[in-house]
N, CA, C and O of each residue as an XYZ file, in Angstrom:
356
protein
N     -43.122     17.409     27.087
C     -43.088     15.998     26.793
C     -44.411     15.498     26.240
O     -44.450     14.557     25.447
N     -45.495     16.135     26.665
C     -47.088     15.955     26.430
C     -47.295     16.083     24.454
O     -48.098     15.560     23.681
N     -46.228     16.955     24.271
C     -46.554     17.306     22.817
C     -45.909     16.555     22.139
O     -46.399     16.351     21.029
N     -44.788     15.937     22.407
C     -43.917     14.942     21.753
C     -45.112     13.487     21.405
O     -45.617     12.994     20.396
N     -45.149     13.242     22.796
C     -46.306     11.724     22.543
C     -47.286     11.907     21.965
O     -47.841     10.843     21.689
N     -47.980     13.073     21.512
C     -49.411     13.128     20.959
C     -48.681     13.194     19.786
O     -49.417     12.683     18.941
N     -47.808     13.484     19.337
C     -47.321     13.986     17.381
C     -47.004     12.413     17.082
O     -47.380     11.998     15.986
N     -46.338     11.489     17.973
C     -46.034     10.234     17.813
C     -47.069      8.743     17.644
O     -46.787      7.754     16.966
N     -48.256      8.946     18.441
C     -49.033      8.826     18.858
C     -50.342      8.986     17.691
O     -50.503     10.085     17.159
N     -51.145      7.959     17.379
C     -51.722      8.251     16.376
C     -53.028      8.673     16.604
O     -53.706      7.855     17.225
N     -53.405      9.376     16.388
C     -54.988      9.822     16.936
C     -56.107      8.847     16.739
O     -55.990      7.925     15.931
N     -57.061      9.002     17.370
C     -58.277      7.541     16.867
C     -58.452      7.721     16.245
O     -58.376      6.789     15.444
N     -58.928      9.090     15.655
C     -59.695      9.115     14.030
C     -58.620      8.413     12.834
O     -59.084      7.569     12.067
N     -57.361      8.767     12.750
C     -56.179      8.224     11.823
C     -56.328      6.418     12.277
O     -56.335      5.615     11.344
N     -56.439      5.891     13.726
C     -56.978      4.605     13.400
C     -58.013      4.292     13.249
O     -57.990      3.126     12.855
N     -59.008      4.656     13.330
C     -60.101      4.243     12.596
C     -60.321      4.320     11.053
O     -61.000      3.617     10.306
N     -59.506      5.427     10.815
C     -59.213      5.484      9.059
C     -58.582      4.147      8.822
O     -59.159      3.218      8.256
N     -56.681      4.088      9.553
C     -56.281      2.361      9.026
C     -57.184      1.752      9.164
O     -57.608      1.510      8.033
N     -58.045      1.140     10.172
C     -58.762      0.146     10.094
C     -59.985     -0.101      8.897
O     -60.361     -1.133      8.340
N     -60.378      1.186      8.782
C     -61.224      1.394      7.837
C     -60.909      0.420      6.521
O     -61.468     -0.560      6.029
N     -59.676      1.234      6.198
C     -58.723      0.875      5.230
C     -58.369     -0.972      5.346
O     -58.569     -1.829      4.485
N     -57.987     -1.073      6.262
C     -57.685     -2.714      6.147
C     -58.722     -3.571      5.597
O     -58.536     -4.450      4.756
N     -60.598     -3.025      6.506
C     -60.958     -4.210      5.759
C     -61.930     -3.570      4.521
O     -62.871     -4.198      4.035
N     -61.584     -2.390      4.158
C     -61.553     -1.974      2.812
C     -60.808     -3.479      1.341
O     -61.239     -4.272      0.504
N     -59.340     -2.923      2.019
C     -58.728     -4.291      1.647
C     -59.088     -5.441      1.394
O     -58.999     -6.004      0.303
N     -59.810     -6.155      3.057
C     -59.820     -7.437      2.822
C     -61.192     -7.604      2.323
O     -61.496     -8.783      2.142
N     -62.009     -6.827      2.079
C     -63.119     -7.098      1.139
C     -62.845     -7.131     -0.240
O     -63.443     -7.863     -1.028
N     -61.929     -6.329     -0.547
C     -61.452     -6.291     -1.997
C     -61.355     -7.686     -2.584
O     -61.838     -8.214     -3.585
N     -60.320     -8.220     -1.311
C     -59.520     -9.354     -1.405
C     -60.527    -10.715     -1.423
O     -60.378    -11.807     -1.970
N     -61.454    -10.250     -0.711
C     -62.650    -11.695     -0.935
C     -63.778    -11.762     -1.889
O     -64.446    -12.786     -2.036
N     -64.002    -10.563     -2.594
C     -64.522    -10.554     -3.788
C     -64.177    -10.914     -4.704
O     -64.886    -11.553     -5.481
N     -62.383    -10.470     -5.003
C     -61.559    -11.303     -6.137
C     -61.731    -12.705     -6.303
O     -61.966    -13.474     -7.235
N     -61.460    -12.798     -4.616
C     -61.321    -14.592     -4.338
C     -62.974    -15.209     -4.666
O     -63.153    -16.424     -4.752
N     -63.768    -14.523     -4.780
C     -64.796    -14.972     -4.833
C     -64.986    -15.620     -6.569
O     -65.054    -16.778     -6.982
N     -65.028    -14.271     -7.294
C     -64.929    -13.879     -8.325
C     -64.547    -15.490     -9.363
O     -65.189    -16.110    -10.211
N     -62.865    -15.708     -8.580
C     -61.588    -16.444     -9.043
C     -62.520    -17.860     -8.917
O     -62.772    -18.430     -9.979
N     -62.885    -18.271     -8.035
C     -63.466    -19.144     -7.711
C     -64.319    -19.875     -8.403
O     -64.270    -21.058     -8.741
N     -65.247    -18.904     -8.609
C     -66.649    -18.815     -9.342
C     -66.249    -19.480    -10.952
O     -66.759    -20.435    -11.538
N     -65.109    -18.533    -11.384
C     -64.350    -18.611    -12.889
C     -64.112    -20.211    -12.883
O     -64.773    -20.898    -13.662
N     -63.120    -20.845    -11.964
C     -62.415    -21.915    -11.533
C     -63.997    -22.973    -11.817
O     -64.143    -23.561    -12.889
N     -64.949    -23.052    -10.804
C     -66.169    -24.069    -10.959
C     -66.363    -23.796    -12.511
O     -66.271    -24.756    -13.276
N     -66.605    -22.635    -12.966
C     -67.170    -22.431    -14.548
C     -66.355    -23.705    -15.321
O     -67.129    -24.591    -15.686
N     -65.035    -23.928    -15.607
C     -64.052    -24.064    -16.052
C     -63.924    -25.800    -15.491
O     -63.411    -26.694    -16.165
N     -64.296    -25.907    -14.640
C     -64.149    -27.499    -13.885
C     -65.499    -28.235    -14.586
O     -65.566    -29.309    -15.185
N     -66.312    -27.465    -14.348
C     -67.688    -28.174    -15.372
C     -67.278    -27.791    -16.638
O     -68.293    -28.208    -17.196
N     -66.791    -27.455    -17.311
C     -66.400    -27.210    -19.211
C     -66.004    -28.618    -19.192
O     -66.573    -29.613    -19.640
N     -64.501    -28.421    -18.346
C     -63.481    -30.044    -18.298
C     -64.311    -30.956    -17.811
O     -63.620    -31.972    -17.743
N     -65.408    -31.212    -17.420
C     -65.751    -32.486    -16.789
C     -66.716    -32.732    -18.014
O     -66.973    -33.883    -18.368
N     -67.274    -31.572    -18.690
C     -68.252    -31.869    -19.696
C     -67.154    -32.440    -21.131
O     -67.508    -33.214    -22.020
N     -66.277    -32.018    -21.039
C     -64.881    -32.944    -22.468
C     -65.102    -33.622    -22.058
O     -65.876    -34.463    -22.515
N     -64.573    -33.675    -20.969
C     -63.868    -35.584    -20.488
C     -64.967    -36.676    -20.872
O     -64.754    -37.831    -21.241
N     -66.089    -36.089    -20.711
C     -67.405    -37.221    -20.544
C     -67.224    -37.203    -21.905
O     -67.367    -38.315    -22.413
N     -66.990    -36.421    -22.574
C     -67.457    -36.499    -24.234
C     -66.090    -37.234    -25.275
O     -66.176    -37.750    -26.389
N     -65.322    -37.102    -24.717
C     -63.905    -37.925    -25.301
C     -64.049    -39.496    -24.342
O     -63.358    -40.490    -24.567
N     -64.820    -39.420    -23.560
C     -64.641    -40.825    -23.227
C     -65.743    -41.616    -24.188
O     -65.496    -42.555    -24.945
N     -66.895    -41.046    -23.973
C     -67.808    -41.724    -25.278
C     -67.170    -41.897    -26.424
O     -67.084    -42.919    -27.106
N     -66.745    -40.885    -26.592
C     -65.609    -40.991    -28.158
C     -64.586    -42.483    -27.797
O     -64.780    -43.458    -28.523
N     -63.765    -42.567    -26.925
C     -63.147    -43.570    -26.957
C     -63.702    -44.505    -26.983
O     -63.422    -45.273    -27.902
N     -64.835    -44.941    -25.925
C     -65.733    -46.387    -26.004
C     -65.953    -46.523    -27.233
O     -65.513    -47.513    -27.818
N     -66.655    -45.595    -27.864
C     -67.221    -45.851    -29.478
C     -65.891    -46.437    -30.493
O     -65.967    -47.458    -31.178
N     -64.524    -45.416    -30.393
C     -63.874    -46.090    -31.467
C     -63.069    -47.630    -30.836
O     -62.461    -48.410    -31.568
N     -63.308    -47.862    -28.847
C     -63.080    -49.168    -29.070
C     -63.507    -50.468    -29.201
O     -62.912    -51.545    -29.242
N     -65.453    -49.921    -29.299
C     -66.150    -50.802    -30.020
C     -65.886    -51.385    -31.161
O     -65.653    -52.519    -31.579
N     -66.046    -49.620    -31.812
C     -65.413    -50.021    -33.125
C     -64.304    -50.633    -34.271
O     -64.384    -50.739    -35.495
N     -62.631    -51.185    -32.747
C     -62.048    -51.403    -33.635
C     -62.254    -53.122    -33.056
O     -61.724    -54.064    -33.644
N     -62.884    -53.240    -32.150
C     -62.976    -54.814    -31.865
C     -63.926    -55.161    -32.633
O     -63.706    -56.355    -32.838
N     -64.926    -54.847    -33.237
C     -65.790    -55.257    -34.180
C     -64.991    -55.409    -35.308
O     -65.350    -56.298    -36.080
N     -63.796    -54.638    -35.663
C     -63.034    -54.714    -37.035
C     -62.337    -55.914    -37.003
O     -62.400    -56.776    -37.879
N     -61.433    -55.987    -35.626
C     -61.076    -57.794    -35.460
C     -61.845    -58.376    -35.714
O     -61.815    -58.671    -36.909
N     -62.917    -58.908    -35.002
C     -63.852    -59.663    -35.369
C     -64.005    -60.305    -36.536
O     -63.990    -61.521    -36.729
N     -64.179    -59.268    -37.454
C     -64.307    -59.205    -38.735
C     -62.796    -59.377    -39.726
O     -62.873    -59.229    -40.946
N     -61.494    -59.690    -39.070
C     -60.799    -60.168    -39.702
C     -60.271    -60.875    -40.847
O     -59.268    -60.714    -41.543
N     -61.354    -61.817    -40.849
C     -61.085    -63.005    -41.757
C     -62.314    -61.974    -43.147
O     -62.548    -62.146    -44.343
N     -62.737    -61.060    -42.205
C     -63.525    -61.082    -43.556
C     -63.016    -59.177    -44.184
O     -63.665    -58.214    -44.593
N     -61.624    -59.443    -43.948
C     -61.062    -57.690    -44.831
C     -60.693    -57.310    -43.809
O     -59.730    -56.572    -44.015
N     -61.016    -57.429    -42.249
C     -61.416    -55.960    -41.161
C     -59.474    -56.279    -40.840
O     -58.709    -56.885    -41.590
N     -59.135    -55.604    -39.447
C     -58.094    -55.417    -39.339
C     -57.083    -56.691    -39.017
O     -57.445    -57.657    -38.345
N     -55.826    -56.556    -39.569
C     -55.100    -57.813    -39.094
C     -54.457    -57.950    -37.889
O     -54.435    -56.898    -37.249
N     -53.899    -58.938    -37.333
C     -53.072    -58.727    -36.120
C     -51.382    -57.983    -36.961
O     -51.176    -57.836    -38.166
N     -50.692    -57.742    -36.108
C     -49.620    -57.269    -36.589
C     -48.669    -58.258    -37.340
O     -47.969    -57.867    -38.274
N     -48.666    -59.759    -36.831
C     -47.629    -60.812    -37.162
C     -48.488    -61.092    -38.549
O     -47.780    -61.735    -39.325
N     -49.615    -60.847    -39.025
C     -50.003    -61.272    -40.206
C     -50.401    -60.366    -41.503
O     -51.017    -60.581    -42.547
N     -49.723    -59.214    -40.901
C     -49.424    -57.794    -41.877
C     -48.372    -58.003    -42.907
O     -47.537    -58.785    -42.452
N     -48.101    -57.649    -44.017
C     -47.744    -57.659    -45.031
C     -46.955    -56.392    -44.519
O     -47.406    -55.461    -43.852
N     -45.473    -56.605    -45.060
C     -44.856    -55.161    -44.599
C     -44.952    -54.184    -46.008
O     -45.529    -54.424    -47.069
N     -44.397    -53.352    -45.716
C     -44.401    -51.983    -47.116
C     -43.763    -52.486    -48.338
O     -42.832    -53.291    -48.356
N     -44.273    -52.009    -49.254
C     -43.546    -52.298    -50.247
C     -41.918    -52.005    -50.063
O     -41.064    -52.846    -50.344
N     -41.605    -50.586    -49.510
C     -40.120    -50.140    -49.353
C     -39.379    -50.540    -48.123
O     -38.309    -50.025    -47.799
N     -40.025    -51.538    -47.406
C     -38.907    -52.451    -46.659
C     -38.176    -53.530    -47.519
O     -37.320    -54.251    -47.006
């Protein structure tokens, strides 16, 4: 019966190998995650550096088109009710 439970039975060295092995694994697994991460911040500052730069862009062209009202009476843009429609309406 002695020989049955030892063949079943995993020896320490075979668990100390799994274990070995597991956080073999979970180091793998937190370097990736590290890695992923790292990529992710890279990528969050790119997008935060657009955003800042399309928003200047917007302020600027909506300076620029309220200065064109402004300037209405003198060429700049009309309101819509005082647009001239297409020739092909």
């Amino acid at each position: 019966m002695n020989s049955n439970k030892t063949i079943t039975e995993p020896s320490t060295q075979e668990a100390l190998q799994a274990l070995s092995n597991q956080v073999q694994t979970l180091e793998m697994n937190q370097a990736f995650q590290e890695d992923s991460m790292e990529a992710m911040e890279k990528t969050i500052v790119q997008q935060h550096l657009e955003i800042q730069n399309l928003q200047n862009q917007m302020r600027l062209l909506s300076d620029y088109l309220k200065a064109l009202r402004q300037d209405a009476g003198q060429g700049g843009i009309k309101s819509p009710e005082d647009e001239v429609p297409p020739p092909h309406y």
